[in-house]
C-alpha positions in Angstrom: 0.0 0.0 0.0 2.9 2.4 1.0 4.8 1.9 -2.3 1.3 2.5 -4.1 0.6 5.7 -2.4 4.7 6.7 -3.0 4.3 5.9 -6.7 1.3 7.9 -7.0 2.6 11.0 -5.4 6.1 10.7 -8.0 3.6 10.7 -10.9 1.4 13.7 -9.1 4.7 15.8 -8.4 5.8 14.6 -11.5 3.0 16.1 -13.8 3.2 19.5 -11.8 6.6 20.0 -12.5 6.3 18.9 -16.1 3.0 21.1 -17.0 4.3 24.3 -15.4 5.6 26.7 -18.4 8.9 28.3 -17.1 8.4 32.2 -17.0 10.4 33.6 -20.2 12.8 36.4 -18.8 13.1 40.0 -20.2 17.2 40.4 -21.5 18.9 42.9 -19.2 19.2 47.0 -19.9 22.1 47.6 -21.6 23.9 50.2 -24.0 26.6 47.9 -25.4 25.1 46.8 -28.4 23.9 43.2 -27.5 21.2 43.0 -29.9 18.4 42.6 -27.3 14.9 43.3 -27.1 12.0 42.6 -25.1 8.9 43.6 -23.1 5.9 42.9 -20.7 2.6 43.1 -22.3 -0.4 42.6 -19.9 2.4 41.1 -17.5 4.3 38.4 -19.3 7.6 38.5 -20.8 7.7 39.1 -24.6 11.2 38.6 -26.6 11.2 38.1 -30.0 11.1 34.4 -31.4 14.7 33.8 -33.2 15.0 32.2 -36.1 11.3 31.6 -37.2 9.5 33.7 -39.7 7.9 36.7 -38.8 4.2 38.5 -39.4 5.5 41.4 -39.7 8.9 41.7 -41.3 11.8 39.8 -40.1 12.2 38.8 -36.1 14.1 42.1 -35.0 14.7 44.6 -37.6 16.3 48.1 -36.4 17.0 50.2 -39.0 19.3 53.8 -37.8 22.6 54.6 -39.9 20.4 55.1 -43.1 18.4 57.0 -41.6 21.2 59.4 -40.1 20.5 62.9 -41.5 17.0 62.5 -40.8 17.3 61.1 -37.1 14.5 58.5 -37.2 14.9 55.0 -36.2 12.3 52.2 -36.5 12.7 48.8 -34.3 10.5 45.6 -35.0 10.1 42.6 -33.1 7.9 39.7 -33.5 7.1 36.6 -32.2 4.6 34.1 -33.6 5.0 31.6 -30.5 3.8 33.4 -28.3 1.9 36.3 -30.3 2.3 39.5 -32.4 4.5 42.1 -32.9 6.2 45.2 -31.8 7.1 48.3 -33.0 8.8 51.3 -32.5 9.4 55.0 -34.8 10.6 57.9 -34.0 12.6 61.0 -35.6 14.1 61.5 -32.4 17.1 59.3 -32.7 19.4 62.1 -32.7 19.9 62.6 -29.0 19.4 60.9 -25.7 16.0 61.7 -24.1 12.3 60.6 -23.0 9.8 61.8 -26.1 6.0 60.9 -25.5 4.5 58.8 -27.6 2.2 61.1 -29.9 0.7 61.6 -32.9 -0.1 65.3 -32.8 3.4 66.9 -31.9 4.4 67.2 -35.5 8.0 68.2 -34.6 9.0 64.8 -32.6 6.8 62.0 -33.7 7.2 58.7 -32.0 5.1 55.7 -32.8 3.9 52.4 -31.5 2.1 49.5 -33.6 1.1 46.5 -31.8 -0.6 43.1 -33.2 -1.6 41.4 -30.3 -4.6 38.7 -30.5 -6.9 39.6 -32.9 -6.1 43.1 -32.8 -3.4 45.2 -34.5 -3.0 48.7 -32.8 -1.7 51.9 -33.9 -1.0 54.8 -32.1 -1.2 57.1 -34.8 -4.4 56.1 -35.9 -7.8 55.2 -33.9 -6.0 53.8 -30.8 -5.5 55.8 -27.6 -2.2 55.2 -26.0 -0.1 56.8 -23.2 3.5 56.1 -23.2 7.1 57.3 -23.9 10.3 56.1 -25.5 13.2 57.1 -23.5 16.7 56.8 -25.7 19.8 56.0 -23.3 22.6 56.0 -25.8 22.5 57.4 -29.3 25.9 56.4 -30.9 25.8 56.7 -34.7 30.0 55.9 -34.5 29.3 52.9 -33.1 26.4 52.0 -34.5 24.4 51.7 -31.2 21.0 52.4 -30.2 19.7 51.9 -27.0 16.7 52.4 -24.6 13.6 51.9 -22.6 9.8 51.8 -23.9 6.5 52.0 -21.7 2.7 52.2 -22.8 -0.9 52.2 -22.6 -2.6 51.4 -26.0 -6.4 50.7 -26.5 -8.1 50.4 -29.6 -12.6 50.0 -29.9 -14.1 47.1 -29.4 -10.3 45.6 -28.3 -8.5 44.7 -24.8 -6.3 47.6 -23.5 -2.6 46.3 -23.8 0.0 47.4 -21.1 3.2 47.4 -22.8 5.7 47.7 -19.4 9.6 47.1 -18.7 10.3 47.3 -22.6 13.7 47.7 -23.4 16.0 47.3 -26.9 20.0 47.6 -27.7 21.0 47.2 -30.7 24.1 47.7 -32.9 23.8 47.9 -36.6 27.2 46.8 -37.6 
């Protein structure tokens, strides 16, 4: 009876441990040029999916040094494991600084697109969202953009997302 009772508590124990998915963990801030990106949206960890294709574009596209004289940067992520994409654009990338995310300040524009469930948001279009993009290192020598994101994005008839701890570092050569 005891070795009954023992074997059905390994398999119990057993099936716990198993069935438990492992919480995915954010990369750490930095401004060396790791290549990193990642997020909480509605609480859970978000990194984009390497090596698989990509809704929108390719897995982590950051575009910067072409866009030099202009000072605009776009990053996207995506991740089709665990859903959607991420976005970010701005003409901002010319210095270090915390720009709201808008669509009515027509001198600094910085944008957010999220596809997250059956909804793809915008924040230049119909969606309301409350946020900024802060830009820790701006380093066109180098090649390196780095920085912290944070926003509130809702879109009609749509879940509000809350895009938290987002952060990127990336090196274009």
């Amino acid at each position: 009876m005891r070795s009954i009772a023992i074997f059905l508590v390994t398999i119990v124990t057993s099936l716990l441990f198993f069935s438990c998915e492992k919480e995915m963990e954010l990369p750490p801030i930095t401004q060396i040029g790791a290549n990193t990106f990642g997020c909480r949206i509605n609480g859970k960890a978000w990194v984009p999916e390497a090596g698989k294709p990509a809704d929108y574009n390719d897995i982590l596209i950051y575009e910067f040094e072409e866009y030099r004289d202009s000072g605009v940067f776009q990053v996207r992520a995506s991740n089709t494991k665990r859903g959607g994409y991420v976005a970010l654009f701005s003409n901002v990338a010319g210095s270090v600084g915390t720009y709201p995310i808008s669509r009515t300040d027509s001198t600094h524009v910085t944008q957010v697109i999220l596809g997250f469930g059956k909804c793809q948001y915008f924040s230049d279009e119909d969606a309301t969202c409350v946020g900024s993009i802060t830009l820790t290192r701006v380093d066109y020598q180098a090649g390196i953009l780095s920085g912290t994101f944070s926003y509130t994005i809702s879109l009609p008839d749509c879940e509000t997302i809350h895009v938290t701890d987002g952060r990127f570092d990336l090196k274009t050569n």
